[in-house]
C-alpha positions in Angstrom: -37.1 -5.8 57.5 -39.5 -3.0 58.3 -38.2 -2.8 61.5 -34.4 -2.8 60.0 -35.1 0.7 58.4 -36.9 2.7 60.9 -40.0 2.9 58.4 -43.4 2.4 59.7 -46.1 0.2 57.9 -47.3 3.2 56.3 -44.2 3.9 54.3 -42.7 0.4 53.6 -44.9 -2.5 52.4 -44.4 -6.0 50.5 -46.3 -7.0 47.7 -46.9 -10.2 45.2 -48.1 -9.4 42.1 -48.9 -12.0 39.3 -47.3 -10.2 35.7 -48.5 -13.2 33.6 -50.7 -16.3 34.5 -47.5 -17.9 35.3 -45.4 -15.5 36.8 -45.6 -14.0 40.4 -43.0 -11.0 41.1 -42.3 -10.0 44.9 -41.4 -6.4 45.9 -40.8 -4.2 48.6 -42.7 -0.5 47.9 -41.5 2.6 49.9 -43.3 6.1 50.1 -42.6 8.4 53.0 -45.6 10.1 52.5 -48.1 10.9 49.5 -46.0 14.0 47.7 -45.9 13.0 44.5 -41.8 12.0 44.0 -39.8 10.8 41.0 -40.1 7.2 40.7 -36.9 4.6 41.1 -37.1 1.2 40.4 -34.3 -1.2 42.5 -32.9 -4.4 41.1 -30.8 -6.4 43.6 -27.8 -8.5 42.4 -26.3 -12.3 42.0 -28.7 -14.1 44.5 -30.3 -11.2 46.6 -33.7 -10.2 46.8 -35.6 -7.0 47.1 -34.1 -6.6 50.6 -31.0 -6.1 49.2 -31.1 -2.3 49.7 -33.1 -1.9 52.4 -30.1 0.4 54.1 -31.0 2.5 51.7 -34.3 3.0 51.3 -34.7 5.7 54.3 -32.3 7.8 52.7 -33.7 7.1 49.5 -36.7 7.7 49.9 -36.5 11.3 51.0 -36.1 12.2 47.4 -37.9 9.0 45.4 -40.8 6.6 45.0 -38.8 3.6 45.7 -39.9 0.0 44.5 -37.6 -2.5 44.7 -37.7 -6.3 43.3 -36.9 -9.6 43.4 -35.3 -10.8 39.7 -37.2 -12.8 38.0 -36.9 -16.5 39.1 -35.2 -15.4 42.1 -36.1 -14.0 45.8 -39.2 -14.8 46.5 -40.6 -15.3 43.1 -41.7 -17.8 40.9 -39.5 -20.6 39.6 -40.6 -21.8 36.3 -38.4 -24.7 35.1 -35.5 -23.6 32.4 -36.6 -20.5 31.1 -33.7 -20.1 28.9 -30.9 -21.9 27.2 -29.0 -19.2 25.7 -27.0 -15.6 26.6 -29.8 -13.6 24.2 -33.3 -15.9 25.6 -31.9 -15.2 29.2 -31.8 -11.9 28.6 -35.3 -12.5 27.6 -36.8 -13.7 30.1 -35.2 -11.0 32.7 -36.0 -8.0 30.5 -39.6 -9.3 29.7 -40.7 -9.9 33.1 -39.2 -7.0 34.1 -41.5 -4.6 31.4 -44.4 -6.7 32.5 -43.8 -6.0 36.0 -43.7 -2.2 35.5 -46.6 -2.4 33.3 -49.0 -3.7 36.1 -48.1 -1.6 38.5 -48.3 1.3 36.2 -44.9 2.9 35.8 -44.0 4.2 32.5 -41.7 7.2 33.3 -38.7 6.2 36.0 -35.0 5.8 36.6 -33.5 2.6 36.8 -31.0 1.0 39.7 -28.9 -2.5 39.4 -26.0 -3.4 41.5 -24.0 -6.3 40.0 -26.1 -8.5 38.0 -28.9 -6.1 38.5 -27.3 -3.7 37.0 -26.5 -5.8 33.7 -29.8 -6.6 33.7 -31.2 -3.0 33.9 -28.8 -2.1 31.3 -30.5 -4.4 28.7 -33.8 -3.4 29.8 -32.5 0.3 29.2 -31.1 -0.6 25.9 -34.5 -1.6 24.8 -37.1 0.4 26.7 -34.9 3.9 26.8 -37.7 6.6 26.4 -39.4 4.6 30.1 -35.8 5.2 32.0 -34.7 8.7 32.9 -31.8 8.0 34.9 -29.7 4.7 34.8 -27.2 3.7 38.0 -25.3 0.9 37.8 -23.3 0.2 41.2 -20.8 -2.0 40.1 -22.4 -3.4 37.2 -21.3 -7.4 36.3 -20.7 -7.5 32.2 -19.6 -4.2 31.8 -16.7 -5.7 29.5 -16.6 -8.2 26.6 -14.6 -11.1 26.9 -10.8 -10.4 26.9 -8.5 -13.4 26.1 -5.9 -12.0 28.6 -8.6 -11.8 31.6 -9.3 -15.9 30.9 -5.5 -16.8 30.8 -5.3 -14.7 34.6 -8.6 -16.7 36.0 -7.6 -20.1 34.7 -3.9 -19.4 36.0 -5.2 -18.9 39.3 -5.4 -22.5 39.7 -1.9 -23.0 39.5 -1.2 -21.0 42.5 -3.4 -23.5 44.6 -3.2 -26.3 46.4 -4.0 -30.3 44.8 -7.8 -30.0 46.2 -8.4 -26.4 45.9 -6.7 -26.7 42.2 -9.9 -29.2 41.7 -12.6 -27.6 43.2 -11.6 -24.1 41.4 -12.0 -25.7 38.1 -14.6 -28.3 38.9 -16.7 -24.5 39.5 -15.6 -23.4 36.7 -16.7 -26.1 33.8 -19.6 -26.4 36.0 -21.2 -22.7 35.9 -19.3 -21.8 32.8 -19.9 -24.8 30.1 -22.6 -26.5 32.4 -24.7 -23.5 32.9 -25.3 -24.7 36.6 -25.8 -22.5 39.5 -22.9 -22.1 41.9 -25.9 -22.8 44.6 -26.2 -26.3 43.2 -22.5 -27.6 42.5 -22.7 -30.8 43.9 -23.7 -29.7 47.6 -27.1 -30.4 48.2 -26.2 -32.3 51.0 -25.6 -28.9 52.6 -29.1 -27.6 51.9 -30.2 -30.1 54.5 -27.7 -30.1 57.4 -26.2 -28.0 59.8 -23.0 -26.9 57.7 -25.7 -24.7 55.8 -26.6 -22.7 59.1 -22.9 -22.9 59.6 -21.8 -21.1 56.8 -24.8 -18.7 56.8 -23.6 -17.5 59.7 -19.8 -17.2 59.3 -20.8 -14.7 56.1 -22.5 -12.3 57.9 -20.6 -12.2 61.2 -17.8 -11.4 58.7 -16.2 -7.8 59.5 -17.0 -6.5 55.8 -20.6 -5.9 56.9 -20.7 -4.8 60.2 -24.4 -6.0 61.1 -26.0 -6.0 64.2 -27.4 -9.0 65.6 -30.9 -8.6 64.3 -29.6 -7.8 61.2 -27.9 -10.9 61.0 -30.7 -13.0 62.1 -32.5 -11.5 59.8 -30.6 -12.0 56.6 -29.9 -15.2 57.6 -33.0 -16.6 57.7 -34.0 -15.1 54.5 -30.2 -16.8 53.3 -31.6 -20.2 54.5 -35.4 -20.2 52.8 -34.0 -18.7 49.4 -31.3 -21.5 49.4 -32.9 -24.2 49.6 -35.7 -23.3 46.7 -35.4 -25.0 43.3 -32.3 -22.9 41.4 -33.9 -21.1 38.3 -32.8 -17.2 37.4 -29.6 -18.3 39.6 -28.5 -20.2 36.0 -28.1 -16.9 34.6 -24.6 -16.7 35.6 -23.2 -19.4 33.1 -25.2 -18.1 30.3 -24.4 -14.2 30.6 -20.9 -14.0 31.7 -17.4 -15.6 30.8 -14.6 -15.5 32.9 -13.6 -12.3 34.9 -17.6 -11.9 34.8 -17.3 -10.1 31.2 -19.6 -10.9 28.7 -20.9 -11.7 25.2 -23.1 -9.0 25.1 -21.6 -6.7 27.7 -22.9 -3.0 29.1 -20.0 -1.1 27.1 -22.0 -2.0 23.7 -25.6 -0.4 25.0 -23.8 2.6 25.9 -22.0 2.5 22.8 -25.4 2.5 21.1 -27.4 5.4 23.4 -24.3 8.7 23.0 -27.3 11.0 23.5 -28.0 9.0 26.7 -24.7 8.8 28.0 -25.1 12.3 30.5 -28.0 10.2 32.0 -25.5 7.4 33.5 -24.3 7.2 36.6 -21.5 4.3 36.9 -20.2 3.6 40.8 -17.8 1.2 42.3 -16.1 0.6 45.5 -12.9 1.8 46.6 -11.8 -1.8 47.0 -14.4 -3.4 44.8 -13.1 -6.6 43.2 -15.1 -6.0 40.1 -12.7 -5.3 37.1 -13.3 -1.1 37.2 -10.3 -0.5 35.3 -10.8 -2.3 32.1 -14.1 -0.4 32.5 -12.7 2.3 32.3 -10.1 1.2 29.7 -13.0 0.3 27.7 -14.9 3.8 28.2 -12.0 5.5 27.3 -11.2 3.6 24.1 -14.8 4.6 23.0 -14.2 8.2 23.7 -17.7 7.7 26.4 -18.4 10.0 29.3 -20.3 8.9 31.8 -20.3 10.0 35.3 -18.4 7.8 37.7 -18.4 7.8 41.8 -16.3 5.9 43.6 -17.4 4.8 46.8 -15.4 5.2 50.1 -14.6 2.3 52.9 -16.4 -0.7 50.7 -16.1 -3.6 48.1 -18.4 -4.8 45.9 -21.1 -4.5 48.4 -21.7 -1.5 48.3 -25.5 -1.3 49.3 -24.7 -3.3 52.4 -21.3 -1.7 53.4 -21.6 1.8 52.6 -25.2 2.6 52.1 -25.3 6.5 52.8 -22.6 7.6 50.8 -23.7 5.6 48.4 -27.6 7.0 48.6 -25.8 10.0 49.2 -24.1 10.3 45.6 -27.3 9.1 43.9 -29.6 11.8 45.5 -26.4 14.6 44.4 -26.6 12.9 40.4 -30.6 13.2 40.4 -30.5 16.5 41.7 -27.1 17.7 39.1 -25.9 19.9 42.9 -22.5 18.5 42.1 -21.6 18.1 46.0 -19.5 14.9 45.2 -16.6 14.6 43.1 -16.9 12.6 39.8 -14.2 10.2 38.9 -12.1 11.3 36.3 -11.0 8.0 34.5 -9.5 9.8 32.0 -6.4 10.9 34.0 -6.7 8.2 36.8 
Protein backbone atom coordinates (compact mmCIF):
# COMPACT_ATOMS: atom_id res chain seq x y z
CA UNK A 1 0.00 0.00 0.00
CA UNK A 2 2.93 2.20 0.90
CA UNK A 3 3.96 2.18 -2.47
CA UNK A 4 0.15 3.13 -3.68
CA UNK A 5 0.58 6.61 -1.98
CA UNK A 6 3.93 7.86 -2.78
CA UNK A 7 4.80 7.81 1.10
CA UNK A 8 8.07 6.46 2.17
CA UNK A 9 8.55 4.14 5.28
CA UNK A 10 9.21 7.07 7.24
CA UNK A 11 5.85 8.66 6.94
CA UNK A 12 3.42 5.62 6.55
CA UNK A 13 3.64 2.60 8.85
CA UNK A 14 1.31 -0.40 10.09
CA UNK A 15 0.85 -1.27 13.40
CA UNK A 16 -0.95 -4.12 15.74
CA UNK A 17 -1.71 -3.10 18.94
CA UNK A 18 -3.36 -5.33 21.68
CA UNK A 19 -6.29 -2.79 23.52
CA UNK A 20 -7.37 -5.57 25.92
CA UNK A 21 -5.90 -9.17 26.54
CA UNK A 22 -8.24 -10.24 23.98
CA UNK A 23 -8.48 -7.74 21.50
CA UNK A 24 -5.75 -6.84 18.73
CA UNK A 25 -6.55 -3.56 16.60
CA UNK A 26 -4.63 -3.04 13.19
CA UNK A 27 -3.75 0.48 11.82
CA UNK A 28 -2.13 2.31 9.28
CA UNK A 29 -0.19 5.66 11.03
CA UNK A 30 0.80 8.52 8.72
CA UNK A 31 3.20 11.54 9.64
CA UNK A 32 4.89 13.55 6.91
CA UNK A 33 7.38 14.67 9.13
CA UNK A 34 7.64 15.44 13.03
CA UNK A 35 5.70 19.13 13.17
CA UNK A 36 3.48 18.70 15.55
CA UNK A 37 -0.19 18.52 13.48
CA UNK A 38 -3.80 18.22 14.65
CA UNK A 39 -4.69 14.69 15.03
CA UNK A 40 -7.46 12.74 12.76
CA UNK A 41 -8.55 9.43 13.46
CA UNK A 42 -10.05 7.39 10.05
CA UNK A 43 -12.72 4.73 10.36
CA UNK A 44 -13.26 2.73 7.08
CA UNK A 45 -16.78 1.47 6.17
CA UNK A 46 -19.12 -1.87 5.59
CA UNK A 47 -16.17 -4.41 5.12
CA UNK A 48 -13.03 -2.27 4.40
CA UNK A 49 -10.05 -1.97 6.36
CA UNK A 50 -7.65 0.78 7.29
CA UNK A 51 -6.66 0.86 3.61
CA UNK A 52 -9.68 2.16 2.81
CA UNK A 53 -8.41 5.73 2.45
CA UNK A 54 -5.20 5.36 1.53
CA UNK A 55 -5.90 7.93 -1.63
CA UNK A 56 -6.14 10.18 0.78
CA UNK A 57 -3.78 10.05 3.11
CA UNK A 58 -0.95 12.18 0.99
CA UNK A 59 -3.23 14.89 0.77
CA UNK A 60 -4.21 14.47 4.14
CA UNK A 61 -1.57 14.37 5.71
CA UNK A 62 -0.22 17.80 4.70
CA UNK A 63 -2.48 19.27 7.31
CA UNK A 64 -3.13 16.14 9.96
CA UNK A 65 -1.65 13.27 12.04
CA UNK A 66 -3.48 10.64 10.28
CA UNK A 67 -4.22 7.10 11.96
CA UNK A 68 -6.49 5.14 10.35
CA UNK A 69 -8.11 1.67 11.57
CA UNK A 70 -9.50 -1.43 10.98
CA UNK A 71 -13.22 -1.73 12.94
CA UNK A 72 -13.28 -3.74 15.51
CA UNK A 73 -13.76 -7.51 14.49
CA UNK A 74 -13.03 -6.55 11.01
CA UNK A 75 -9.78 -5.96 8.65
CA UNK A 76 -7.16 -7.41 9.99
CA UNK A 77 -8.21 -7.63 13.57
CA UNK A 78 -9.34 -9.94 15.93
CA UNK A 79 -12.50 -11.97 15.70
CA UNK A 80 -13.86 -12.85 18.99
CA UNK A 81 -17.00 -15.05 18.59
CA UNK A 82 -20.54 -13.10 18.92
CA UNK A 83 -19.70 -10.09 20.57
CA UNK A 84 -23.14 -8.81 20.48
CA UNK A 85 -26.71 -9.77 20.10
CA UNK A 86 -28.45 -6.57 20.08
CA UNK A 87 -28.61 -2.87 18.17
CA UNK A 88 -27.39 -1.07 21.76
CA UNK A 89 -24.45 -4.13 22.83
CA UNK A 90 -23.19 -3.74 19.13
CA UNK A 91 -22.81 -0.40 19.51
CA UNK A 92 -20.92 -1.52 22.49
CA UNK A 93 -18.54 -3.34 21.40
CA UNK A 94 -17.56 -0.84 18.35
CA UNK A 95 -17.57 2.27 20.60
CA UNK A 96 -15.60 0.44 23.47
CA UNK A 97 -12.83 -0.81 21.45
CA UNK A 98 -12.66 2.11 19.74
CA UNK A 99 -12.00 4.44 23.25
CA UNK A 100 -9.60 1.67 24.21
CA UNK A 101 -7.80 1.86 21.05
CA UNK A 102 -7.26 5.72 21.39
CA UNK A 103 -6.39 5.31 24.96
CA UNK A 104 -3.21 3.16 24.22
CA UNK A 105 -1.96 5.04 21.77
CA UNK A 106 -2.45 8.13 23.66
CA UNK A 107 -4.98 10.39 21.85
CA UNK A 108 -7.31 12.27 23.91
CA UNK A 109 -7.83 15.55 21.84
CA UNK A 110 -8.72 14.74 17.85
CA UNK A 111 -11.33 14.89 15.09
CA UNK A 112 -13.10 12.07 13.99
CA UNK A 113 -13.67 10.54 10.24
CA UNK A 114 -16.31 7.56 9.23
CA UNK A 115 -17.47 6.90 5.70
CA UNK A 116 -20.63 4.71 5.70
CA UNK A 117 -20.72 2.44 8.57
CA UNK A 118 -17.69 4.23 9.90
CA UNK A 119 -19.20 7.09 10.08
CA UNK A 120 -22.33 5.63 12.22
CA UNK A 121 -20.06 4.25 14.28
CA UNK A 122 -17.95 7.45 14.95
CA UNK A 123 -21.19 9.19 15.46
CA UNK A 124 -22.00 7.07 18.57
CA UNK A 125 -18.54 7.29 19.70
CA UNK A 126 -18.99 11.21 19.46
CA UNK A 127 -22.25 11.05 21.12
CA UNK A 128 -20.51 9.66 24.14
CA UNK A 129 -16.92 10.84 24.21
CA UNK A 130 -17.75 14.58 22.80
CA UNK A 131 -15.17 16.77 24.80
CA UNK A 132 -12.19 13.94 22.96
CA UNK A 133 -13.64 14.91 19.18
CA UNK A 134 -13.07 18.33 17.77
CA UNK A 135 -14.27 17.89 14.43
CA UNK A 136 -16.72 15.10 13.25
CA UNK A 137 -16.90 14.14 9.22
CA UNK A 138 -19.22 11.78 8.17
CA UNK A 139 -18.82 10.93 4.27
CA UNK A 140 -21.96 9.46 3.59
CA UNK A 141 -22.81 8.28 6.95
CA UNK A 142 -25.18 4.66 7.00
CA UNK A 143 -28.10 5.39 9.77
CA UNK A 144 -28.38 8.83 9.43
CA UNK A 145 -32.34 8.23 9.49
CA UNK A 146 -34.78 6.25 11.67
CA UNK A 147 -36.78 3.80 10.25
CA UNK A 148 -39.55 5.16 7.84
CA UNK A 149 -42.52 2.84 7.09
CA UNK A 150 -42.63 4.30 3.47
CA UNK A 151 -38.73 3.48 2.77
CA UNK A 152 -39.62 -0.49 3.88
CA UNK A 153 -42.80 -0.62 1.55
CA UNK A 154 -40.13 0.90 -1.53
CA UNK A 155 -37.28 -1.93 -0.57
CA UNK A 156 -39.71 -4.85 -0.20
CA UNK A 157 -41.47 -3.71 -3.50
CA UNK A 158 -38.48 -3.86 -5.30
CA UNK A 159 -38.92 -7.55 -5.52
CA UNK A 160 -41.82 -7.33 -7.42
CA UNK A 161 -40.08 -5.70 -10.27
CA UNK A 162 -37.73 -8.82 -10.58
CA UNK A 163 -37.50 -11.86 -12.06
CA UNK A 164 -38.79 -15.62 -10.33
CA UNK A 165 -35.00 -16.20 -9.06
CA UNK A 166 -33.83 -12.79 -8.44
CA UNK A 167 -37.41 -12.19 -6.57
CA UNK A 168 -35.94 -15.15 -4.22
CA UNK A 169 -32.57 -14.34 -3.74
CA UNK A 170 -33.52 -10.50 -2.93
CA UNK A 171 -35.61 -11.59 -0.06
CA UNK A 172 -33.80 -14.75 0.86
CA UNK A 173 -30.91 -11.55 1.68
CA UNK A 174 -33.09 -9.86 3.20
CA UNK A 175 -34.66 -12.19 6.15
CA UNK A 176 -31.21 -13.37 6.24
CA UNK A 177 -29.17 -10.08 7.30
CA UNK A 178 -32.26 -8.31 8.59
CA UNK A 179 -34.11 -10.97 11.04
CA UNK A 180 -31.08 -13.45 10.91
CA UNK A 181 -28.45 -11.07 11.79
CA UNK A 182 -26.11 -12.86 9.28
CA UNK A 183 -23.39 -11.27 7.28
CA UNK A 184 -24.13 -10.77 3.59
CA UNK A 185 -20.39 -12.39 3.33
CA UNK A 186 -21.83 -15.61 4.72
CA UNK A 187 -25.41 -16.03 2.91
CA UNK A 188 -25.17 -19.40 2.02
CA UNK A 189 -21.94 -19.12 -0.29
CA UNK A 190 -19.16 -20.53 1.34
CA UNK A 191 -18.65 -22.63 -1.43
CA UNK A 192 -17.35 -19.48 -3.06
CA UNK A 193 -14.72 -18.80 -0.41
CA UNK A 194 -12.97 -21.82 -1.72
CA UNK A 195 -13.10 -21.72 -5.60
CA UNK A 196 -12.28 -19.81 -8.36
CA UNK A 197 -15.77 -17.83 -8.73
CA UNK A 198 -14.31 -15.94 -5.53
CA UNK A 199 -11.15 -14.63 -7.66
CA UNK A 200 -13.69 -14.18 -10.27
CA UNK A 201 -15.86 -11.82 -8.76
CA UNK A 202 -12.94 -10.06 -7.00
CA UNK A 203 -11.79 -9.16 -9.98
CA UNK A 204 -14.91 -8.03 -11.99
CA UNK A 205 -15.44 -5.38 -8.91
CA UNK A 206 -12.54 -3.61 -9.25
CA UNK A 207 -11.94 -3.63 -13.00
CA UNK A 208 -15.38 -1.94 -12.74
CA UNK A 209 -15.26 1.73 -14.44
CA UNK A 210 -16.59 3.37 -11.07
CA UNK A 211 -12.99 3.14 -9.64
CA UNK A 212 -10.67 3.65 -12.26
CA UNK A 213 -7.62 1.68 -10.63
CA UNK A 214 -4.48 0.85 -12.08
CA UNK A 215 -3.29 -2.53 -12.32
CA UNK A 216 -1.39 -2.55 -9.16
CA UNK A 217 -4.04 -1.04 -7.48
CA UNK A 218 -6.23 -3.71 -8.38
CA UNK A 219 -3.88 -6.40 -7.55
CA UNK A 220 -3.54 -5.00 -4.54
CA UNK A 221 -7.08 -4.64 -3.25
CA UNK A 222 -7.71 -7.74 -4.48
CA UNK A 223 -5.58 -9.66 -2.60
CA UNK A 224 -6.43 -7.96 0.57
CA UNK A 225 -10.50 -8.64 -0.87
CA UNK A 226 -9.50 -12.43 -0.98
CA UNK A 227 -7.56 -12.85 2.73
CA UNK A 228 -10.34 -10.61 4.50
CA UNK A 229 -13.05 -12.89 2.89
CA UNK A 230 -12.43 -15.81 3.73
CA UNK A 231 -11.83 -15.00 7.76
CA UNK A 232 -14.47 -16.06 10.25
CA UNK A 233 -17.47 -13.20 9.86
CA UNK A 234 -17.66 -11.27 13.18
CA UNK A 235 -18.04 -7.11 13.23
CA UNK A 236 -19.52 -7.95 9.57
CA UNK A 237 -22.92 -9.03 11.77
CA UNK A 238 -23.23 -5.56 12.53
CA UNK A 239 -25.33 -4.78 9.60
CA UNK A 240 -28.52 -6.78 10.76
CA UNK A 241 -28.37 -5.44 14.11
CA UNK A 242 -27.82 -1.60 13.36
CA UNK A 243 -29.83 -0.97 10.29
CA UNK A 244 -33.41 -1.64 8.95
CA UNK A 245 -34.25 -1.38 5.57
CA UNK A 246 -33.05 1.57 3.29
CA UNK A 247 -30.01 1.28 5.88
CA UNK A 248 -31.90 3.63 8.55
CA UNK A 249 -31.82 2.75 11.92
CA UNK A 250 -33.15 2.29 15.39
CA UNK A 251 -30.86 4.55 16.89
CA UNK A 252 -29.95 6.63 13.87
CA UNK A 253 -27.17 9.81 13.57
CA UNK A 254 -30.11 12.49 13.39
CA UNK A 255 -30.86 11.75 17.21
CA UNK A 256 -26.95 12.43 18.45
CA UNK A 257 -27.05 15.57 16.58
CA UNK A 258 -30.30 16.26 17.89
CA UNK A 259 -28.70 15.87 21.34
CA UNK A 260 -25.12 17.95 20.83
CA UNK A 261 -26.99 21.79 19.16
CA UNK A 262 -23.77 23.38 20.59
CA UNK A 263 -21.87 20.85 18.53
CA UNK A 264 -23.59 21.07 15.45
CA UNK A 265 -20.96 24.04 13.78
CA UNK A 266 -18.38 21.16 14.39
CA UNK A 267 -20.01 18.73 11.67
CA UNK A 268 -19.20 18.27 8.49
CA UNK A 269 -21.83 15.94 6.48
CA UNK A 270 -20.66 14.93 2.66
CA UNK A 271 -22.12 12.78 0.04
CA UNK A 272 -21.67 12.01 -3.53
CA UNK A 273 -23.19 13.61 -6.34
CA UNK A 274 -24.71 10.27 -7.35
CA UNK A 275 -24.32 8.58 -4.05
CA UNK A 276 -27.16 5.95 -3.53
CA UNK A 277 -27.32 6.62 0.15
CA UNK A 278 -30.78 8.21 1.02
CA UNK A 279 -29.20 12.20 1.25
CA UNK A 280 -32.52 13.57 0.94
CA UNK A 281 -34.49 12.22 3.71
CA UNK A 282 -31.19 13.44 5.44
CA UNK A 283 -31.74 16.28 4.73
CA UNK A 284 -35.61 16.20 5.20
CA UNK A 285 -34.82 15.02 8.56
CA UNK A 286 -32.20 17.98 9.32
CA UNK A 287 -34.53 20.37 8.18
CA UNK A 288 -37.52 19.14 10.29
CA UNK A 289 -35.14 19.61 13.33
CA UNK A 290 -34.31 23.09 12.36
CA UNK A 291 -30.19 21.59 12.46
CA UNK A 292 -27.40 23.25 10.58
CA UNK A 293 -24.65 21.42 9.76
CA UNK A 294 -22.31 21.92 6.97
CA UNK A 295 -22.84 19.77 3.99
CA UNK A 296 -20.38 19.19 0.71
CA UNK A 297 -21.41 17.40 -1.97
CA UNK A 298 -18.94 15.63 -3.80
CA UNK A 299 -18.30 15.92 -7.61
CA UNK A 300 -17.97 12.77 -10.31
CA UNK A 301 -18.64 9.90 -7.46
CA UNK A 302 -21.16 7.54 -5.60
CA UNK A 303 -20.99 6.29 -2.36
CA UNK A 304 -17.39 5.73 -2.74
CA UNK A 305 -16.26 8.52 -2.29
CA UNK A 306 -12.71 7.83 -0.68
CA UNK A 307 -11.91 5.58 -3.60
CA UNK A 308 -13.60 7.62 -6.52
CA UNK A 309 -13.01 11.08 -5.73
CA UNK A 310 -10.27 11.26 -3.10
CA UNK A 311 -8.82 14.94 -3.62
CA UNK A 312 -11.86 16.74 -3.71
CA UNK A 313 -12.92 14.98 -1.13
CA UNK A 314 -9.48 15.62 1.10
CA UNK A 315 -9.78 18.78 -0.45
CA UNK A 316 -13.16 19.93 1.32
CA UNK A 317 -12.06 18.40 4.62
CA UNK A 318 -8.69 20.35 4.68
CA UNK A 319 -11.13 23.85 3.62
CA UNK A 320 -13.74 22.76 6.90
CA UNK A 321 -10.65 22.35 9.38
CA UNK A 322 -9.16 25.38 8.24
CA UNK A 323 -12.95 27.58 8.22
CA UNK A 324 -11.14 29.29 4.47
CA UNK A 325 -14.49 28.74 2.95
CA UNK A 326 -12.94 27.93 -0.65
CA UNK A 327 -15.83 25.27 -1.31
CA UNK A 328 -19.40 25.92 -1.43
CA UNK A 329 -21.62 24.39 1.41
CA UNK A 330 -24.83 22.68 0.41
CA UNK A 331 -27.70 24.54 1.19
CA UNK A 332 -30.37 21.88 1.88
CA UNK A 333 -32.61 24.27 2.94
CA UNK A 334 -33.49 25.54 -0.53
CA UNK A 335 -32.20 22.52 -2.54
Amino acid sequence: MRKMTGLSPSQLNCYDVQVDPLTVIHYTEVKLDDQAKPKLLMIHGYGGNSSTYYKTFNRLASGFHLVSIDLPGMGFNSRPKNPFNSIDSCIDFFVITIKKFVDSIGWSKFSLLGHSMGAYFSTHFFDRFSEMIEKLYLISPAGFSPPSPQTKKDWTERADKMSFFARRAYNFGLKSILEEKKSPFELGFDWIRNTFFLNFLIKKYYEGTRFKFTEEERAHLGEISKYLFKLPQCGERCLGYTMTYGLNSERPIINVLKAHPHRLEDVMLSYGANDWMDYSLAYRYLRDEGLLVNVYRISECDHQIPFQNPEELSLCILDFHTKEGQFEVFDYFVN
